[in-house]
C-alpha positions as CSV (number, residue, x, y, z in Angstrom):
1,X,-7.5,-19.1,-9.5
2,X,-3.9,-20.6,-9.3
3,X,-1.4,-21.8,-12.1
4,X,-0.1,-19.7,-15.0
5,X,-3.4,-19.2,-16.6
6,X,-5.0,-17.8,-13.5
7,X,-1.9,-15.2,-12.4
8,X,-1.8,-14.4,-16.2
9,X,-5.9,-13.7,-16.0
10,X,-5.1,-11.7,-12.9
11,X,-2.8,-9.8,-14.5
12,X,-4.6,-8.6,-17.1
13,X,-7.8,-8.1,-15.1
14,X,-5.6,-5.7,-12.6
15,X,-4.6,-4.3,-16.0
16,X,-7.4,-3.8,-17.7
17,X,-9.8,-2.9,-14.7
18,X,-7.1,0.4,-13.7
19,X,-7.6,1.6,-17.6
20,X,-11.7,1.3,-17.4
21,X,-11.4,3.0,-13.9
22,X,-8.6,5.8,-14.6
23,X,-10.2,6.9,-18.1
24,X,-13.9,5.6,-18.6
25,X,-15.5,6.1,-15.3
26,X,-13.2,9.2,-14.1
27,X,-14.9,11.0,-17.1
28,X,-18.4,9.6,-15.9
29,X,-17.8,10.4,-11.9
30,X,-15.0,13.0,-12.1
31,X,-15.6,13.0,-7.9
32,X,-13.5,9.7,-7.3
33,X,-10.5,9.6,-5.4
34,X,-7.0,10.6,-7.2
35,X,-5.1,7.7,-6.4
36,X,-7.1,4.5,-6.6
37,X,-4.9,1.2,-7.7
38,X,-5.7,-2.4,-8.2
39,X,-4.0,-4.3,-5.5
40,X,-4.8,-8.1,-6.5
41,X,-7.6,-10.0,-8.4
42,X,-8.7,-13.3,-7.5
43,X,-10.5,-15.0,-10.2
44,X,-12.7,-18.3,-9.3
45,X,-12.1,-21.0,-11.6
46,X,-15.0,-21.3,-13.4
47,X,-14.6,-17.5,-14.2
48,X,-18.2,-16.8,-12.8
49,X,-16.8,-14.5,-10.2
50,X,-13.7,-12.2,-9.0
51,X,-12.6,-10.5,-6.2
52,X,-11.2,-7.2,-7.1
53,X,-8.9,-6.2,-4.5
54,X,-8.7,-2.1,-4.5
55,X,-6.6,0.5,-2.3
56,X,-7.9,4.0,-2.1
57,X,-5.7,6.8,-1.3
58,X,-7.5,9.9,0.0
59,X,-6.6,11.6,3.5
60,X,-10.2,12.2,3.5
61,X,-12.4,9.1,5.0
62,X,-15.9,10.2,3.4
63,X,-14.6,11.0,0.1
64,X,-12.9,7.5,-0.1
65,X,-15.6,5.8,1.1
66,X,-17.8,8.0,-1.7
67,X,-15.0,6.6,-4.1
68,X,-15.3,3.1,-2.9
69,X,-19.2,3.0,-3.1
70,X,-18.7,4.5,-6.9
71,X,-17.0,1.4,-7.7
72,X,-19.1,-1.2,-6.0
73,X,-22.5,0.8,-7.9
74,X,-20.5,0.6,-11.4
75,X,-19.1,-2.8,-11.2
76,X,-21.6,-3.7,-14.0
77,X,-20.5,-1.0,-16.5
78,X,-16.9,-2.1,-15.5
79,X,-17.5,-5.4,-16.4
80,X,-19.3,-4.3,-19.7
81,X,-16.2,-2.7,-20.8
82,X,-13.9,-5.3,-19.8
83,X,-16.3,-7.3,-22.1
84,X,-15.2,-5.2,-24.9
85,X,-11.6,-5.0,-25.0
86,X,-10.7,-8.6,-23.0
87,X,-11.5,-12.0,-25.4
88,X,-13.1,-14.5,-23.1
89,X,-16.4,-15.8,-23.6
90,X,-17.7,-15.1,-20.5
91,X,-16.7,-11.7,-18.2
92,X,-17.0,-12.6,-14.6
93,X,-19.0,-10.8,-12.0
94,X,-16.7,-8.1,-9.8
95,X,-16.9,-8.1,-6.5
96,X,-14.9,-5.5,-4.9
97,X,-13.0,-5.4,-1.7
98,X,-11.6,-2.5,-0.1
99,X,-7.6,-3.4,0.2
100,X,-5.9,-1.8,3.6
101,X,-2.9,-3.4,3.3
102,X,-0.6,0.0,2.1
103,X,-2.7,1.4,5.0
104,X,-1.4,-0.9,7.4
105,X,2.5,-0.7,5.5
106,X,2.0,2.8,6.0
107,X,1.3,2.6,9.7
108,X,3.6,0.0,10.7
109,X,6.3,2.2,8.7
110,X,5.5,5.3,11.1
111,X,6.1,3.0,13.9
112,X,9.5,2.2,13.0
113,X,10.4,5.2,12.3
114,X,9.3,6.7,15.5
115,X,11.2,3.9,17.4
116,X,14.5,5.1,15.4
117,X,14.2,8.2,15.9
118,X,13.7,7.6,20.1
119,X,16.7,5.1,19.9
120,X,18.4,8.0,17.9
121,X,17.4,10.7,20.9
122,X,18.1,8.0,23.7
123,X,21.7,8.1,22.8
């Protein structure tokens, strides 16, 4: 969704999502990752649907996967709570998409630093 009304709806959504994740269904599935943040969310505009864009940070593959699969199982119960505490008639569906874009920062990061440091030993 684009225009003030949509970034603001994001906003909130990225917002409101990270508080029903961090508290709500931490308590319910204390096995999810530590560090789980809300990246973007793309709302249609008809407010059927969003796309909740979600990085995962665990140096174990399996137990982020476990954490991503969590959230994808509870998107219902998310969207029952954002129900509760956001005023819209009508709480769109979650969809959400595993984010591996500070992944890829990350990576590309490494890189550069490895180049520096072999310009640094070159010299």
């Amino acid at each position: 969704m684009k225009g003030n009304r949509g970034e603001r709806l994001g906003g909130e959504f990225q917002k409101e999502i990270y508080t029903v994740i961090s508290t709500k269904l931490r308590n319910k599935h204390p096995e999810l990752s530590a560090i789980i943040s809300i990246t973007q969310a793309d709302i249609a505009p008809d407010l059927k649907s969003a796309r909740i864009y979600v990085s995962i940070y665990d140096p174990n593959e399996e137990k982020k996967l476990n954490s991503f699969q969590i959230l994808k199982d509870n998107a219902g119960f998310i969207r029952r709570e954002l129900s509760k505490v956001m005023r819209l008639r009508t709480v769109p569906e979650l969809r959400f998409v595993l984010d591996g874009s500070m992944e890829y920062g990350s990576k590309i990061d490494k890189i550069l630093n490895q180049i520096h440091v072999d310009d640094e030993d070159e010299e």
